[in-house]
mmCIF file of the N, C-alpha and C atoms, coordinates in Angstrom:
data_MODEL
# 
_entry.id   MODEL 
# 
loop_
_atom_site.group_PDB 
_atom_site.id 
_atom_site.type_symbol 
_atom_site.label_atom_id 
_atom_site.label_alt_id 
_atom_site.label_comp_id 
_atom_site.label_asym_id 
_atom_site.label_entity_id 
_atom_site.label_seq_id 
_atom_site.pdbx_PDB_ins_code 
_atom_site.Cartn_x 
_atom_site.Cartn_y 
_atom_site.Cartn_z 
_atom_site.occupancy 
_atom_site.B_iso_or_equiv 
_atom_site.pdbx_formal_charge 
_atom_site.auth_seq_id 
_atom_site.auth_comp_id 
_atom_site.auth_asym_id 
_atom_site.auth_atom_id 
_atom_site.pdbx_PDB_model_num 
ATOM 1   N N  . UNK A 1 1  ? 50.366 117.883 100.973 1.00 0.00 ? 1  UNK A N  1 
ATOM 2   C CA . UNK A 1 1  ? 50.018 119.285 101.113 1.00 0.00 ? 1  UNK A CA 1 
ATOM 3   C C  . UNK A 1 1  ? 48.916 119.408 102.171 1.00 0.00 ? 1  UNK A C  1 
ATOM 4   N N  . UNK A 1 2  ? 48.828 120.541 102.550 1.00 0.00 ? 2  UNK A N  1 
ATOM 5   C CA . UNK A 1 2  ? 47.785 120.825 103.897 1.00 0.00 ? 2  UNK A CA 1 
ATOM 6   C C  . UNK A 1 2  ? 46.489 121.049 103.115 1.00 0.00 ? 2  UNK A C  1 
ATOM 7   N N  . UNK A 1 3  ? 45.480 119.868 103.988 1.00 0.00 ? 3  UNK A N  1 
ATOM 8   C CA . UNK A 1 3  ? 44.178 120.210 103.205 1.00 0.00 ? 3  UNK A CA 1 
ATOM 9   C C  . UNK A 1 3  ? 43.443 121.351 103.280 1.00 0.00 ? 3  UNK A C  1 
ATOM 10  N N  . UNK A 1 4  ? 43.725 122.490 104.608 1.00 0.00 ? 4  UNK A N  1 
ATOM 11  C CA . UNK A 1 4  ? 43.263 123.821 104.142 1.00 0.00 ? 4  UNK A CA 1 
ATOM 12  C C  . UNK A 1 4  ? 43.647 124.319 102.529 1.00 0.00 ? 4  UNK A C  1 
ATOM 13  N N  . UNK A 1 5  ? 45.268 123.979 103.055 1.00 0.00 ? 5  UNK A N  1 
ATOM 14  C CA . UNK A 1 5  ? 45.662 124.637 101.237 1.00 0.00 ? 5  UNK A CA 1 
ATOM 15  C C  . UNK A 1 5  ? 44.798 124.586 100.351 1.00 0.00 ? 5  UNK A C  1 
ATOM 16  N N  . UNK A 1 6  ? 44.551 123.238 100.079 1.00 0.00 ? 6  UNK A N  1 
ATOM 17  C CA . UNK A 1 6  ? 44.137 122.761 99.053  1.00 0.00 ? 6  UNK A CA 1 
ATOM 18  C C  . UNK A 1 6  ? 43.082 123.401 98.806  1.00 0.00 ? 6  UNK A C  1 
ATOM 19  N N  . UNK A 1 7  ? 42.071 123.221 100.014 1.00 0.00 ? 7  UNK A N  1 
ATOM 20  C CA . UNK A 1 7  ? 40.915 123.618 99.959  1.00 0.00 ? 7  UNK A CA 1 
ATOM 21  C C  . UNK A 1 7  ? 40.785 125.027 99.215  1.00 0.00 ? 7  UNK A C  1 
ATOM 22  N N  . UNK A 1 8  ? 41.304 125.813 99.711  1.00 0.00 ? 8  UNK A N  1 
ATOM 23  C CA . UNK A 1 8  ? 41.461 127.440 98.988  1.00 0.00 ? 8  UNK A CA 1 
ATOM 24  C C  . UNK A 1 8  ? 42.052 127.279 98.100  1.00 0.00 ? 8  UNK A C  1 
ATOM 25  N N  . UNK A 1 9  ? 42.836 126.867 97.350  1.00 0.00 ? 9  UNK A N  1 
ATOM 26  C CA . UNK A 1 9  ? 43.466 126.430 96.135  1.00 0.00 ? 9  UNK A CA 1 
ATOM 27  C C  . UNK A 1 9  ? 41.567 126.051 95.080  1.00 0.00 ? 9  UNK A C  1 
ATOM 28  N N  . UNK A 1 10 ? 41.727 125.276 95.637  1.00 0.00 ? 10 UNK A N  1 
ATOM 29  C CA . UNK A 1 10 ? 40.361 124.376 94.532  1.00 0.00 ? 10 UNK A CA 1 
ATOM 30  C C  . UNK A 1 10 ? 38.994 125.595 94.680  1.00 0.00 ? 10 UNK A C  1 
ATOM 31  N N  . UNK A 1 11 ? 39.125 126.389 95.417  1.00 0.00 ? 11 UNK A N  1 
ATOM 32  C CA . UNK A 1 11 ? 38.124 127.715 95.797  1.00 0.00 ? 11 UNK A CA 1 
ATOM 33  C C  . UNK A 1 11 ? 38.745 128.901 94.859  1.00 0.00 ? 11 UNK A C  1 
ATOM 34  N N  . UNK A 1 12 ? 39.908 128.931 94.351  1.00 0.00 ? 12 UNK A N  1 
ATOM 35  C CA . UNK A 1 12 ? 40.016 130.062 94.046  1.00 0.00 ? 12 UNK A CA 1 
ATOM 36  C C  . UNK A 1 12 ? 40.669 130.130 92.390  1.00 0.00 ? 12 UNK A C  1 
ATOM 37  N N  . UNK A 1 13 ? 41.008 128.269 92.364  1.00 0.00 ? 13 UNK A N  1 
ATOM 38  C CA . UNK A 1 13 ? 41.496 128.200 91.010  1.00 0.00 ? 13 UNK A CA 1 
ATOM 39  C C  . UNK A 1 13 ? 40.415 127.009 89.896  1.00 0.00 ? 13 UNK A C  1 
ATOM 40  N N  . UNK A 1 14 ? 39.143 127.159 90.100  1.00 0.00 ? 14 UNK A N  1 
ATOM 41  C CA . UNK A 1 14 ? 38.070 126.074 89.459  1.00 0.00 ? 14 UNK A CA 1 
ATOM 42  C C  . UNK A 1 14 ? 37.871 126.696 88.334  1.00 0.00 ? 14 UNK A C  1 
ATOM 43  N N  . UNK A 1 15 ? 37.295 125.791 87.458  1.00 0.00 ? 15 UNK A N  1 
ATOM 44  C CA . UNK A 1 15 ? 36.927 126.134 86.134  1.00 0.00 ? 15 UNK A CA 1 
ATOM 45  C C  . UNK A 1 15 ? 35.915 126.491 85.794  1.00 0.00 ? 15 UNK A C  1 
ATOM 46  N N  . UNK A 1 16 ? 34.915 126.007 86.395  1.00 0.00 ? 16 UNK A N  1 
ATOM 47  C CA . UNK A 1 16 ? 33.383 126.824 86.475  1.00 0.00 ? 16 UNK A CA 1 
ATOM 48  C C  . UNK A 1 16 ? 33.185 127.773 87.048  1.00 0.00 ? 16 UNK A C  1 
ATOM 49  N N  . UNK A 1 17 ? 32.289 128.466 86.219  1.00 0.00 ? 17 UNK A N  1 
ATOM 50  C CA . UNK A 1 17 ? 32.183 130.117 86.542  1.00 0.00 ? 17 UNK A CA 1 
ATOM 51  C C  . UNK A 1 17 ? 30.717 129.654 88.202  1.00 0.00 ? 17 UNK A C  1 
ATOM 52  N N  . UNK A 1 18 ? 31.313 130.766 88.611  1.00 0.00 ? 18 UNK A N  1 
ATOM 53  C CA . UNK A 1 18 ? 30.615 131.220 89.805  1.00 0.00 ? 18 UNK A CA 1 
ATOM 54  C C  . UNK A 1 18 ? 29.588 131.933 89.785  1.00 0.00 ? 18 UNK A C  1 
ATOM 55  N N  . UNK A 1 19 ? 28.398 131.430 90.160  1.00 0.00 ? 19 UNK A N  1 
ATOM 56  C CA . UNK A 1 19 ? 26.679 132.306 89.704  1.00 0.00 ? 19 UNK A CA 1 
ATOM 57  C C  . UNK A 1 19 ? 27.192 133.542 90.389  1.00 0.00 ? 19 UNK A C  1 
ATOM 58  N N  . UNK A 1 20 ? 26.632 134.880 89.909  1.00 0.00 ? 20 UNK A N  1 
ATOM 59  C CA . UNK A 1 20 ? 26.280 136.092 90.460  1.00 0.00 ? 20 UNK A CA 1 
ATOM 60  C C  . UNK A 1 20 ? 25.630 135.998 91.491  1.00 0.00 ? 20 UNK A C  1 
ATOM 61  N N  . UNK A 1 21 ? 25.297 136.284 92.630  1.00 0.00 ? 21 UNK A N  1 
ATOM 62  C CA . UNK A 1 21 ? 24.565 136.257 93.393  1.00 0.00 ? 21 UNK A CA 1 
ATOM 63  C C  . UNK A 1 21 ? 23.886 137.628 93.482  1.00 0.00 ? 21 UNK A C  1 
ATOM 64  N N  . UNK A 1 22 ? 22.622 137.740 94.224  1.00 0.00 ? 22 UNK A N  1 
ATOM 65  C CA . UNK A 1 22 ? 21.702 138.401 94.238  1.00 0.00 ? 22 UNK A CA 1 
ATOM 66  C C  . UNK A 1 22 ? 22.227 139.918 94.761  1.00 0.00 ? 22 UNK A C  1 
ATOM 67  N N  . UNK A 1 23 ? 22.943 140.130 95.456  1.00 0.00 ? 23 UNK A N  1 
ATOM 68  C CA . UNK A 1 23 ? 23.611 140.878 96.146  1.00 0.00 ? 23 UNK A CA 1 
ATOM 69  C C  . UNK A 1 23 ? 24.050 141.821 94.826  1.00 0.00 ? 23 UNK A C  1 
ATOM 70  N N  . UNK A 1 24 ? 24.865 141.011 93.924  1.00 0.00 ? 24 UNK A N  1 
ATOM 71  C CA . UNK A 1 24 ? 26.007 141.496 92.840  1.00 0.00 ? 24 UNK A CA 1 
ATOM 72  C C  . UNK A 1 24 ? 25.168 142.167 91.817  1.00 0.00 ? 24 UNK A C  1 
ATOM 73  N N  . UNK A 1 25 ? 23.968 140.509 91.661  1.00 0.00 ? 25 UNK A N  1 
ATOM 74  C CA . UNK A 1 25 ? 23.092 141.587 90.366  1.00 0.00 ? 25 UNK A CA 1 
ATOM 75  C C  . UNK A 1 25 ? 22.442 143.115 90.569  1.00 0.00 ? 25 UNK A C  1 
ATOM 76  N N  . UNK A 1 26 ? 21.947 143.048 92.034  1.00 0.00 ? 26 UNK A N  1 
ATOM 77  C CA . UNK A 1 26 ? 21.428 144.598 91.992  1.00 0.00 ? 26 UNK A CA 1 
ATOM 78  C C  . UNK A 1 26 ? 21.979 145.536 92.394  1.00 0.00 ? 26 UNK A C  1 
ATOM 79  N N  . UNK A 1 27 ? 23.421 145.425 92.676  1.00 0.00 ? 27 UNK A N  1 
ATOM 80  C CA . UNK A 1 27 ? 23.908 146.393 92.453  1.00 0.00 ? 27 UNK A CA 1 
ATOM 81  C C  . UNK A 1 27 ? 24.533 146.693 91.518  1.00 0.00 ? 27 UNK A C  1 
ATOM 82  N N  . UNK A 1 28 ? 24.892 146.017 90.585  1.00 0.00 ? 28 UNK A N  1 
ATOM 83  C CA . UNK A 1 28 ? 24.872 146.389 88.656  1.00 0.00 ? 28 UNK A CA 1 
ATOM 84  C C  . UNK A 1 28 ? 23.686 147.143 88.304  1.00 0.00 ? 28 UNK A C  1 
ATOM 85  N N  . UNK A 1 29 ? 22.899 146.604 89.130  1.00 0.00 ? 29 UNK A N  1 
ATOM 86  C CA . UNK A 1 29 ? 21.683 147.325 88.218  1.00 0.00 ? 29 UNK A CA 1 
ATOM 87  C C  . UNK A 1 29 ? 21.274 148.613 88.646  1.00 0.00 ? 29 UNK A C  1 
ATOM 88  N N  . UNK A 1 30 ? 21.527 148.927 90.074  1.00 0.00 ? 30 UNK A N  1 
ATOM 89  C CA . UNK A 1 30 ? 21.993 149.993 90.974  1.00 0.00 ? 30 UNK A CA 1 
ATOM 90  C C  . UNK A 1 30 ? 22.081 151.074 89.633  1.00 0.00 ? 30 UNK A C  1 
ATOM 91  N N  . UNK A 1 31 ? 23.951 150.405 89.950  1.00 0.00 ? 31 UNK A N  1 
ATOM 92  C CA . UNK A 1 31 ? 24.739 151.046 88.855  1.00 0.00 ? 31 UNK A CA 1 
ATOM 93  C C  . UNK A 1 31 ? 24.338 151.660 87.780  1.00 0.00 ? 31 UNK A C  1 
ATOM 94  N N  . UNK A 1 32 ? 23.931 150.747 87.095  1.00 0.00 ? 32 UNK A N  1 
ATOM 95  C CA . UNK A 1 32 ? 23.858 151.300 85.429  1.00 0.00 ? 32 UNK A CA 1 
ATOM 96  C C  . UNK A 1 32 ? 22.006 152.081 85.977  1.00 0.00 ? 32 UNK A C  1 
ATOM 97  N N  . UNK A 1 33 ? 21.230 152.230 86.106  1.00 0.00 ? 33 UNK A N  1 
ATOM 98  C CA . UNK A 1 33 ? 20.273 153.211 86.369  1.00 0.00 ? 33 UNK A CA 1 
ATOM 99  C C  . UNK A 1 33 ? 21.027 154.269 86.784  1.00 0.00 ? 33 UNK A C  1 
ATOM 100 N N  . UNK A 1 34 ? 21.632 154.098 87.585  1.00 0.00 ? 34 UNK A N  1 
ATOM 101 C CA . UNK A 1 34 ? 22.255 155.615 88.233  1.00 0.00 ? 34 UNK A CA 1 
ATOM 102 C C  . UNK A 1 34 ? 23.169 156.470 87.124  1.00 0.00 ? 34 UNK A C  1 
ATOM 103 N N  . UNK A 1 35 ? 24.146 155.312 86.649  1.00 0.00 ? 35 UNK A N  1 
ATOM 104 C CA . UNK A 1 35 ? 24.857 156.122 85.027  1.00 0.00 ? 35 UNK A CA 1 
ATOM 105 C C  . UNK A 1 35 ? 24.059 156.635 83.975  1.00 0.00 ? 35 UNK A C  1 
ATOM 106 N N  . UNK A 1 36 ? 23.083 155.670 83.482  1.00 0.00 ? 36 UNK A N  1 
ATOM 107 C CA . UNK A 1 36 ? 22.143 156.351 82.671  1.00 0.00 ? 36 UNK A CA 1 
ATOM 108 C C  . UNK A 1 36 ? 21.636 157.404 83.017  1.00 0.00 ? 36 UNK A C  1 
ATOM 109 N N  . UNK A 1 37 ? 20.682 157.834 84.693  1.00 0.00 ? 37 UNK A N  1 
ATOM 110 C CA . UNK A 1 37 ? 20.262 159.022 84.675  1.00 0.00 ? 37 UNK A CA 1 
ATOM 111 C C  . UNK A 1 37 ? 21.359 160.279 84.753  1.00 0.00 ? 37 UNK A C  1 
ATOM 112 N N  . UNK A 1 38 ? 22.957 160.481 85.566  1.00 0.00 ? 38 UNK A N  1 
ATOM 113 C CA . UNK A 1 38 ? 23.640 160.997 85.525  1.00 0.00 ? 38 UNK A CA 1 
ATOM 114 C C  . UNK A 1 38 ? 25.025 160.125 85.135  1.00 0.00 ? 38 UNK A C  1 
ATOM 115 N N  . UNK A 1 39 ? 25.745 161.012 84.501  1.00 0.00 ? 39 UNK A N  1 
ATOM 116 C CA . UNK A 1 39 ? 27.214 160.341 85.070  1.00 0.00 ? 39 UNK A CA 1 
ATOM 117 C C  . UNK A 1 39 ? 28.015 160.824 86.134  1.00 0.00 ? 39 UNK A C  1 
ATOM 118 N N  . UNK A 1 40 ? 27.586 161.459 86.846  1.00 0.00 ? 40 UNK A N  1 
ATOM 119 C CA . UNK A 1 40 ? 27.556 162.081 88.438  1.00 0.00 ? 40 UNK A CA 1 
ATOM 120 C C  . UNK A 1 40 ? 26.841 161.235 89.204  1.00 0.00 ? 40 UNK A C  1 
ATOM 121 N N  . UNK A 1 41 ? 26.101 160.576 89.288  1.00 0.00 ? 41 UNK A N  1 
ATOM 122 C CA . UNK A 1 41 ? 25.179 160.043 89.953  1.00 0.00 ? 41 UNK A CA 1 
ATOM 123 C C  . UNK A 1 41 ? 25.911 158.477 89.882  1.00 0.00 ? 41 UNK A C  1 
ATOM 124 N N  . UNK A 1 42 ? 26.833 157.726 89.005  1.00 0.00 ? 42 UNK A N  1 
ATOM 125 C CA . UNK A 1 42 ? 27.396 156.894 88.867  1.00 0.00 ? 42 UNK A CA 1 
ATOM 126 C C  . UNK A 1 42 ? 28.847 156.655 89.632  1.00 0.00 ? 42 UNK A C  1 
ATOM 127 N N  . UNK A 1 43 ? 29.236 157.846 88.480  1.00 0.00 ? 43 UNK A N  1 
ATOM 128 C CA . UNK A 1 43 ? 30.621 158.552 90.014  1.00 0.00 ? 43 UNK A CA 1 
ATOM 129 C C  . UNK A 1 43 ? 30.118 158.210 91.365  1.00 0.00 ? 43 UNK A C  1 
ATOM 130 N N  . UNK A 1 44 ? 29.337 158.993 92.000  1.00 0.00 ? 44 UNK A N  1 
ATOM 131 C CA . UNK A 1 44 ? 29.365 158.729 93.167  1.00 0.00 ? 44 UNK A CA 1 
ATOM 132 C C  . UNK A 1 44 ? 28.561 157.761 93.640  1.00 0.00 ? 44 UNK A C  1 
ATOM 133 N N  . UNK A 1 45 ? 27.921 156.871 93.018  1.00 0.00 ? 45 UNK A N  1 
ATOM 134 C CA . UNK A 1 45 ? 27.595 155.750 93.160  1.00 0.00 ? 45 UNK A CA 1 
ATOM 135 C C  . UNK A 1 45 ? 29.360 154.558 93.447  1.00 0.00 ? 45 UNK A C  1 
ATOM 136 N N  . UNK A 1 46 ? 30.036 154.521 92.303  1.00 0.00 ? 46 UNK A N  1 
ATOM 137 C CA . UNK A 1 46 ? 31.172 153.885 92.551  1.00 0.00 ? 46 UNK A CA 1 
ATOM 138 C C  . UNK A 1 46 ? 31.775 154.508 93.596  1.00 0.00 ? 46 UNK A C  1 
ATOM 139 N N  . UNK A 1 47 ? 31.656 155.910 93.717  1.00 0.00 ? 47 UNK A N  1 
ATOM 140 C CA . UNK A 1 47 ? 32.316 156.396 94.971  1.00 0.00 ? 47 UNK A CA 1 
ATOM 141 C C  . UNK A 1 47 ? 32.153 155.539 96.874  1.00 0.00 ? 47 UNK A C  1 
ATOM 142 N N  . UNK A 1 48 ? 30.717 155.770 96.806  1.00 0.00 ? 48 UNK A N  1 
ATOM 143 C CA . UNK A 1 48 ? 29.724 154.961 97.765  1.00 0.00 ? 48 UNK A CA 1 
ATOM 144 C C  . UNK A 1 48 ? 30.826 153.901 97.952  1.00 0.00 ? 48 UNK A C  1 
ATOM 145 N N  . UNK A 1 49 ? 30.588 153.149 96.933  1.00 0.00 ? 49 UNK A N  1 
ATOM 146 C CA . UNK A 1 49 ? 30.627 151.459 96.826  1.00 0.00 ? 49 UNK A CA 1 
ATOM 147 C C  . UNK A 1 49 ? 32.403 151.000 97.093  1.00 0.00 ? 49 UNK A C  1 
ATOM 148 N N  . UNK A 1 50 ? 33.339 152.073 96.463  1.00 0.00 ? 50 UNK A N  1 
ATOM 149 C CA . UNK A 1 50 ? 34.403 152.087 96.977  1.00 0.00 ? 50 UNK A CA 1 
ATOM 150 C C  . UNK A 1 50 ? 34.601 152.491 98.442  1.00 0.00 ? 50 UNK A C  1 
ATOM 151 N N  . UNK A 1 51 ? 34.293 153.011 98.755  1.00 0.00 ? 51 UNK A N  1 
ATOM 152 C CA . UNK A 1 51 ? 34.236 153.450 100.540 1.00 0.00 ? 51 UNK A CA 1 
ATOM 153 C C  . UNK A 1 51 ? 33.490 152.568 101.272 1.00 0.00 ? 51 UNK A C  1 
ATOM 154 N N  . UNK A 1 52 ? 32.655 152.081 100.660 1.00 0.00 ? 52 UNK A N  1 
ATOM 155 C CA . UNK A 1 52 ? 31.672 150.684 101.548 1.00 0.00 ? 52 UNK A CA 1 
ATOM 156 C C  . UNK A 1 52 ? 32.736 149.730 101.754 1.00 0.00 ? 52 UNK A C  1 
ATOM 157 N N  . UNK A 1 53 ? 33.928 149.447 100.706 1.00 0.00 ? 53 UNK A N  1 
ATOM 158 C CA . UNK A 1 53 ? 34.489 148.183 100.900 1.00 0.00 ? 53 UNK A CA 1 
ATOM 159 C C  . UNK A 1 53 ? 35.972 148.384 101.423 1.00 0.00 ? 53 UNK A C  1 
ATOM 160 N N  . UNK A 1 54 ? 36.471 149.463 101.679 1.00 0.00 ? 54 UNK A N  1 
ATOM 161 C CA . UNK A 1 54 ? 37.423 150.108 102.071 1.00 0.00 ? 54 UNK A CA 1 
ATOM 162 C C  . UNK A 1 54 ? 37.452 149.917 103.544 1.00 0.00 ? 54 UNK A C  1 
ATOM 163 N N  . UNK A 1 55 ? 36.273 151.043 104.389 1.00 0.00 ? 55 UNK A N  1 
ATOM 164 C CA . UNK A 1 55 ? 36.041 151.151 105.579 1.00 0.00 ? 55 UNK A CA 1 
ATOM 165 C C  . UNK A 1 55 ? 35.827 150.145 106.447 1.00 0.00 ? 55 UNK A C  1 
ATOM 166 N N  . UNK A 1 56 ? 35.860 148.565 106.422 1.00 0.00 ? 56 UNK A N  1 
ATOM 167 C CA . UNK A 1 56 ? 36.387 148.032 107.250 1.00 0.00 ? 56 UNK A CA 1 
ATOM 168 C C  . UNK A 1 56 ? 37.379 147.889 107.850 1.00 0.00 ? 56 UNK A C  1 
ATOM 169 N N  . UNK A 1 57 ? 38.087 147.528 106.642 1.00 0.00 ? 57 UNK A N  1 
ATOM 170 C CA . UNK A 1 57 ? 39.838 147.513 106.840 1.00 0.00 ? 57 UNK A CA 1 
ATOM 171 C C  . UNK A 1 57 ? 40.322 148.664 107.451 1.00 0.00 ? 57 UNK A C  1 
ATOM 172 N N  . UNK A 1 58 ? 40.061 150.024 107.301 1.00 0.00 ? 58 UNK A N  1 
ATOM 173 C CA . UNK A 1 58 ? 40.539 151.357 107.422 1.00 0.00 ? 58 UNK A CA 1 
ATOM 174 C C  . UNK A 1 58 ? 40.154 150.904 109.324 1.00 0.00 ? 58 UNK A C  1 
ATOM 175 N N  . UNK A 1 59 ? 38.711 150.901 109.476 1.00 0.00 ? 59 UNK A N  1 
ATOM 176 C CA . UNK A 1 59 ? 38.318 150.694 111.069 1.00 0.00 ? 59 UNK A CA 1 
ATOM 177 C C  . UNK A 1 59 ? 39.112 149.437 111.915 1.00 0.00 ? 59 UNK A C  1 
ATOM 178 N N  . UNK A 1 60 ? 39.714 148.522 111.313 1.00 0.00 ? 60 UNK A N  1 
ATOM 179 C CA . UNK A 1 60 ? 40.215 147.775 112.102 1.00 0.00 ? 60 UNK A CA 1 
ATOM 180 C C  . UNK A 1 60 ? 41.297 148.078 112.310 1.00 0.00 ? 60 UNK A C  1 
ATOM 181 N N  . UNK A 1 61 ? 42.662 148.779 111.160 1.00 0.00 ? 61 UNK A N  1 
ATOM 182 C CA . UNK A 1 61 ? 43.123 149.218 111.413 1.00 0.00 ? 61 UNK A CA 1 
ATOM 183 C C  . UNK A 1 61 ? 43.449 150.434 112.326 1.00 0.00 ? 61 UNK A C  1 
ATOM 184 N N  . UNK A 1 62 ? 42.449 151.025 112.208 1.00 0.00 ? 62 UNK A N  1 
ATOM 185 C CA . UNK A 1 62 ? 41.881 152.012 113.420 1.00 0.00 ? 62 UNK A CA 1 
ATOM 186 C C  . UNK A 1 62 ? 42.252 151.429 115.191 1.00 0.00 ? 62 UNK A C  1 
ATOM 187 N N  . UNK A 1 63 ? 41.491 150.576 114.951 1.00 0.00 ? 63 UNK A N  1 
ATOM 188 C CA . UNK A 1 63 ? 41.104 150.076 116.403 1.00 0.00 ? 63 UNK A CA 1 
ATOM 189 C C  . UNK A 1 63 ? 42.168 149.039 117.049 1.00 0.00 ? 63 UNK A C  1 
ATOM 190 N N  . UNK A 1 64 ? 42.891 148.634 116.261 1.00 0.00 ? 64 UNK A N  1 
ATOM 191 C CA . UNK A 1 64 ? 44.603 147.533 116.351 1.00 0.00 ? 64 UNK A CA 1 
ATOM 192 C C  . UNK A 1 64 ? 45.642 148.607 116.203 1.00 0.00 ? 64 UNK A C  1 
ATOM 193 N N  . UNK A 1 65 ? 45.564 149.540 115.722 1.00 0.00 ? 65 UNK A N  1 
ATOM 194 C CA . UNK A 1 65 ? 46.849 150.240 116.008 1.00 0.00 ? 65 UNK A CA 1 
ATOM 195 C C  . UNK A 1 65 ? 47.303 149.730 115.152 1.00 0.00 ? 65 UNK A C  1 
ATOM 196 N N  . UNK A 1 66 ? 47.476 149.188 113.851 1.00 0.00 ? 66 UNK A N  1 
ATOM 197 C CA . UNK A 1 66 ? 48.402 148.758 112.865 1.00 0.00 ? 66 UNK A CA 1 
ATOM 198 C C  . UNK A 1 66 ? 48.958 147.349 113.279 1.00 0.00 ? 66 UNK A C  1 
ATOM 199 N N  . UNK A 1 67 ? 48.156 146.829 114.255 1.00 0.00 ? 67 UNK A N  1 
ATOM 200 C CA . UNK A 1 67 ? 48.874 145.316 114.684 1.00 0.00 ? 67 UNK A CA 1 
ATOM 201 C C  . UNK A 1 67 ? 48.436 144.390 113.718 1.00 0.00 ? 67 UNK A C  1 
ATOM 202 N N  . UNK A 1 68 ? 49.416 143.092 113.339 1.00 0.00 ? 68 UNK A N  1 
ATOM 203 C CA . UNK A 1 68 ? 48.738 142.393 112.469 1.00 0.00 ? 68 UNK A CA 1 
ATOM 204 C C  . UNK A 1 68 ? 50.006 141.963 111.464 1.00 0.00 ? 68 UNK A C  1 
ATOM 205 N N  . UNK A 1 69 ? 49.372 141.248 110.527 1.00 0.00 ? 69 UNK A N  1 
ATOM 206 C CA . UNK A 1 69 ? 50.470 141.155 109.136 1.00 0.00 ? 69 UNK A CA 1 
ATOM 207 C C  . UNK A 1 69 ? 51.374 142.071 108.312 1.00 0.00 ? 69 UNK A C  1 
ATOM 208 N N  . UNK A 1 70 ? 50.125 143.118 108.193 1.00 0.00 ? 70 UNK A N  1 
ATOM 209 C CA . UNK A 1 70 ? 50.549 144.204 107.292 1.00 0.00 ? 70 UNK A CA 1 
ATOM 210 C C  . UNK A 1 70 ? 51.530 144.698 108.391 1.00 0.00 ? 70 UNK A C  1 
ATOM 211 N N  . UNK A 1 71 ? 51.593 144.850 109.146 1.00 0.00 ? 71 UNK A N  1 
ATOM 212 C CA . UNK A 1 71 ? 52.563 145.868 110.307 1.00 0.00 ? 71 UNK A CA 1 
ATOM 213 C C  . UNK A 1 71 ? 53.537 144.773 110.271 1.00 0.00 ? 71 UNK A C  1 
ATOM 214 N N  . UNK A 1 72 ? 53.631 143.607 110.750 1.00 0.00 ? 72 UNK A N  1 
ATOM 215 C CA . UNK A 1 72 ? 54.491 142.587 110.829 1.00 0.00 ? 72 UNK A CA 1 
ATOM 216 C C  . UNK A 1 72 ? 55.880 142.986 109.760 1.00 0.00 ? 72 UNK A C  1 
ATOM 217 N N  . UNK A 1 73 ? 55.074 142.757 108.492 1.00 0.00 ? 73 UNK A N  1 
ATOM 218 C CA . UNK A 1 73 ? 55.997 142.507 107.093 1.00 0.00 ? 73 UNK A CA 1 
ATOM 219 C C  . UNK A 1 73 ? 56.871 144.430 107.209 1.00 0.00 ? 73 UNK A C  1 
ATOM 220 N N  . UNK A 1 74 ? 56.053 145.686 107.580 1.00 0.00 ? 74 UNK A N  1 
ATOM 221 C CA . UNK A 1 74 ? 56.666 146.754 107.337 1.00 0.00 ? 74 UNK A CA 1 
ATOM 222 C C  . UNK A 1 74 ? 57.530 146.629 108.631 1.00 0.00 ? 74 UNK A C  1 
ATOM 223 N N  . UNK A 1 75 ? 57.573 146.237 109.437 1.00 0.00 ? 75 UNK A N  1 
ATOM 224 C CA . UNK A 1 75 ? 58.472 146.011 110.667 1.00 0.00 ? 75 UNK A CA 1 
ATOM 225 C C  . UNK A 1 75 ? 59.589 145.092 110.246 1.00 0.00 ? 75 UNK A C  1 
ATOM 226 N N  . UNK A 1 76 ? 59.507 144.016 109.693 1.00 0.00 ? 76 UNK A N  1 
ATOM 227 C CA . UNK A 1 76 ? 60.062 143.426 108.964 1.00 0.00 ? 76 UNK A CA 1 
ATOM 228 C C  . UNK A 1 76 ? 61.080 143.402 107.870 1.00 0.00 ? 76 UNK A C  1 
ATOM 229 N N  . UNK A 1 77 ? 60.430 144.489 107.385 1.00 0.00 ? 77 UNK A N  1 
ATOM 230 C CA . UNK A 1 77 ? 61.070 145.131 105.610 1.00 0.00 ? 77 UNK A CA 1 
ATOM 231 C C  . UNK A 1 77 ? 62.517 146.271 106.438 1.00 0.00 ? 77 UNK A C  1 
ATOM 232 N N  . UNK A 1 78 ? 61.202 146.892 107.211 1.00 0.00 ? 78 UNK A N  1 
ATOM 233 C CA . UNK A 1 78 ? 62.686 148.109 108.425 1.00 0.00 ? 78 UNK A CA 1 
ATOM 234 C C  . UNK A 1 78 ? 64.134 147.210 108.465 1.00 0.00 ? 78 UNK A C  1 
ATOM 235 N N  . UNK A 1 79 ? 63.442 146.232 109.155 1.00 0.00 ? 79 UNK A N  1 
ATOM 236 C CA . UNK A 1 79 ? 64.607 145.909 110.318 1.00 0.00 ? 79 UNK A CA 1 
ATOM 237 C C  . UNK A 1 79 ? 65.540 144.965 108.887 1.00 0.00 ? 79 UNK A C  1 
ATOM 238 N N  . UNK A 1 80 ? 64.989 144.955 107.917 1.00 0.00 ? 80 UNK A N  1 
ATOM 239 C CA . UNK A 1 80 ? 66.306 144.042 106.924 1.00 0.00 ? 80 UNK A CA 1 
ATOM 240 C C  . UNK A 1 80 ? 66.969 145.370 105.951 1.00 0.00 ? 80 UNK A C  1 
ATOM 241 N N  . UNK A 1 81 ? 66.115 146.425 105.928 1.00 0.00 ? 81 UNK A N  1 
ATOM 242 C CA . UNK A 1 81 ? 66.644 147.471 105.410 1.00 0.00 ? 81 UNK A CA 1 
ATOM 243 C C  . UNK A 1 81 ? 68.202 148.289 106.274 1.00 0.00 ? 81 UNK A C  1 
ATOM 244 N N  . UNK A 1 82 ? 67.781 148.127 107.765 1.00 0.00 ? 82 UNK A N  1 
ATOM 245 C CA . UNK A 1 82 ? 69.110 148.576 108.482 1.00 0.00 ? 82 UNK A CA 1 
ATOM 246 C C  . UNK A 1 82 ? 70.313 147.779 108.123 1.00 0.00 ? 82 UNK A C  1 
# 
């Protein structure tokens, strides 16, 4: 097998849990302050945080014109559908 494989294989299927990192904890903690004072304020807290992780993808797609995998496979799917 190809040792990239592997490599991401043994990265994505291990048995030990993975520390939180610092990043993760405060924005839980973000979170739950913001729910406690509103549940509006949480909403759009997850709102934020969904659009933070969205808007890359959305901009590259932007800027490629849909070139890439994802376009590949729907170009793909077309042309076996005719």
């Amino acid at each position: 097998m190809n040792p990239v494989v592997m490599r991401v294989c043994s990265l994505l299927f291990r048995e030990e849990a993975v520390p939180t990192s610092p990043v993760q904890y405060t924005s839980a903690r973000v979170r739950q302050e913001a729910q406690d004072n509103s549940p509006v304020l949480g909403t759009l807290y997850d709102l934020g945080t969904i659009v933070s992780n969205v808007a890359p993808s959305v901009l590259v797609n932007a800027l490629t014109g849909g070139l890439g995998a994802p376009a590949a496979v729907a170009k793909g799917l077309g042309a076996a559908a005719m």
